[in-house]
C-alpha positions, 0 to 999 in steps of 0.5 A, spaced: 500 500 500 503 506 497 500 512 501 502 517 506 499 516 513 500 521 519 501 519 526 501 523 532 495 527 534 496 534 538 496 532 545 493 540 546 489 542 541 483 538 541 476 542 540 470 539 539 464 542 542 458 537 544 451 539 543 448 535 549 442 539 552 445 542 559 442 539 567 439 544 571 444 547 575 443 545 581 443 537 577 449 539 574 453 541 581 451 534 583 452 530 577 459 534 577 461 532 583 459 524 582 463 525 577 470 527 579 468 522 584 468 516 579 473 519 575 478 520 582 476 512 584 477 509 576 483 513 576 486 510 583 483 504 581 486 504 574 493 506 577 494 500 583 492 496 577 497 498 573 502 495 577 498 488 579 499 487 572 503 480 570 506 482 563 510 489 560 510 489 553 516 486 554 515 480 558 509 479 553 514 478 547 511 485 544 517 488 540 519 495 542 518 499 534 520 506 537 520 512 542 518 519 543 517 525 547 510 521 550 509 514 549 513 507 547 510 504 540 510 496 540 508 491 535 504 486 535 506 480 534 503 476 528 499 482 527 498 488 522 496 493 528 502 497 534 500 499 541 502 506 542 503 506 551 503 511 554 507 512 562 502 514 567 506 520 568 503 521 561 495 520 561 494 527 560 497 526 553 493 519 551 486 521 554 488 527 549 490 523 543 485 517 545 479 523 544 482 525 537 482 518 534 475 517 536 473 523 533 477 522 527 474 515 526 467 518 528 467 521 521 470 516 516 476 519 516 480 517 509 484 512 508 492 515 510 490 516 516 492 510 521 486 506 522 484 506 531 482 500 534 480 502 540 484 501 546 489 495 549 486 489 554 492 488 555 494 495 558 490 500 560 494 506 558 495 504 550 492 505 543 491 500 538 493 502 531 493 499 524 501 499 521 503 502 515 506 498 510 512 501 508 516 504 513 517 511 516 518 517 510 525 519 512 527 512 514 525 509 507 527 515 503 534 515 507 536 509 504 533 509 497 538 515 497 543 511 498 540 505 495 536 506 490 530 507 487 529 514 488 522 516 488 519 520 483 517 527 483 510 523 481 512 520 488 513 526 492 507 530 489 502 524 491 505 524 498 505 531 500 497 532 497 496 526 501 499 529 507 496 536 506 488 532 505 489 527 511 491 534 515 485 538 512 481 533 514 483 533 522 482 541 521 476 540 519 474 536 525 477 542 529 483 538 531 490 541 531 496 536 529 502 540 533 507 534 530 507 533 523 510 526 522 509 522 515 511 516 514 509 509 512 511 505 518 510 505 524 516 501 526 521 507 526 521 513 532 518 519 531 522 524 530 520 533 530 522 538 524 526 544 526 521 549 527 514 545 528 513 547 536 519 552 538 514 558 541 509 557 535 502 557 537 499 551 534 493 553 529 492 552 522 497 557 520 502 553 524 501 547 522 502 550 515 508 553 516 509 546 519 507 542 513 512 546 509 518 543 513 516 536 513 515 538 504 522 541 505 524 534 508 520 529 504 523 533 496 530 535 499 532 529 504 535 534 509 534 537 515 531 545 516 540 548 515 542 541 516 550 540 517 550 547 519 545 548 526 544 542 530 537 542 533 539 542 541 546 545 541 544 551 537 536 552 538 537 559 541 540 560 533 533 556 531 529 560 534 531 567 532 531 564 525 524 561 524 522 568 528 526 573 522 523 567 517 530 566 515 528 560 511 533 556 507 532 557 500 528 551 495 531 552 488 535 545 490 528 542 491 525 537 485 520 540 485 514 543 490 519 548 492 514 554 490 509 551 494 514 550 501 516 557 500 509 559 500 507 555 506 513 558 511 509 564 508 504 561 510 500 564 504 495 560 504 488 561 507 488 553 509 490 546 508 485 546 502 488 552 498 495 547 500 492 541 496 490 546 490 497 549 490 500 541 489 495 539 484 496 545 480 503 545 480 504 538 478 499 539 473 503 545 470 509 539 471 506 534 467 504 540 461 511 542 460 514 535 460 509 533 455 
């Protein structure tokens, strides 16, 4: 299966407005309270549980796949699904994530978004997904540099369009992505752009900018100034440079330069407007080659 899937669904931004017809006030005081009770007595519950559990991942024979900031991901042995775990430590984060992918499996998401299959029996604090089938973007473009074969610019404008719809989907959803990962595994650590989440509000405008910084990645194979910064030793240089949009330059790229120029420029009105600029780029491409 050749499509581009994102992963990793914004821990903070989530914003989805229920249309349940309001208690009485007196009604709502009680039912609050009798909540945060529940929830108080299910979460110290969940947690004593957490440690009466006979297995880890581990034990169970699960391998580890990757690593990031908020969980550990692990395959599922003799199956096509992972189980993203989150620490106790992080149930904010998976409480979070948990709500968005039940909100984008709520509404037919399209086909390059990981399908959600609930949360593990096995561990309370874990999210079963569905596996791509050919490894992270960065992974599998990193050695078909090397190895061979390259991909296309036929390639690169179908998985920057499939990027840009799955995102226009989440936005549509009022779900803010905040760490644009492409791949098409799930069995490589995830990993940050430059640029995605130092002192930038996370909104539309931000997560175009953002799209614009995984393109430059995905055409070029490098790093926003790769060689000549290195993210933690020179992040205060980073940040003065993303805030003076003192962007490395496209002409380089194979293609869709134009469309990360303007997406650091965040000229766009929305992601939608992002999926007509691919389109009408390779469109014009496919004319002048022809």
């Amino acid at each position: 299966m050749d499509r581009l899937l994102l992963q990793q669904i914004s821990t903070s931004t989530l914003n989805h407005a229920t249309k349940a017809k309001k208690p009485p006030a007196d009604e709502a005081r009680r039912l609050g309270a009798d909540r945060d009770l529940n929830e108080q007595t299910t979460n110290r519950e969940g947690r004593d549980n957490l440690d009466d559990r006979a297995e880890t991942p581990e034990e169970k024979c699960y391998p580890l796949l990757g690593e990031g900031y908020t969980a550990k991901i692990y395959r599922i042995p003799n199956s096509e699904r992972f189980i993203k775990l989150y620490p106790i430590e992080n149930e904010k984060h998976f409480l979070a994530e948990k709500a968005a992918y039940e909100l984008l499996s709520a509404n037919s998401p399209p086909p390059n978004i990981p399908t959600y299959y609930g949360t593990s029996s096995d561990f309370p604090l874990g999210m079963v997904l569905s596996r791509a089938d050919r490894g992270d973007a960065y992974e599998y473009l990193y050695r078909a540099r090397r190895m061979g074969p390259m991909p296309t610019k036929k390639d690169f404008y179908r998985w920057a369009k499939q990027a840009a719809q799955a995102l226009d989907y989440a936005h549509s959803l009022h779900i803010m992505h905040a760490d644009i990962h492409l791949l098409w595994d799930s069995d490589r650590k995830e990993r940050d752009e430059e640029g995605k989440k130092i002192d930038m509000q996370i909104n539309a405008r931000s997560e175009i900018f953002a799209l614009g910084s995984a393109i430059y990645h995905m055409v070029g194979g490098n790093d926003l100034w790769g060689g000549e910064l290195e993210q933690k030793r020179d992040r205060d240089e980073i940040v003065r440079r993303l805030k003076a949009q003192e962007m490395p330059g496209t002409e380089e790229l194979v293609c869709l330069g134009s469309v990360v120029k303007r997406c650091w420029a965040v000229e766009f009105a929305g992601m939608d407007d992002v999926v007509k600029a691919i389109e009408d780029e390779e469109r014009e491409d496919e004319q002048n080659d022809g």
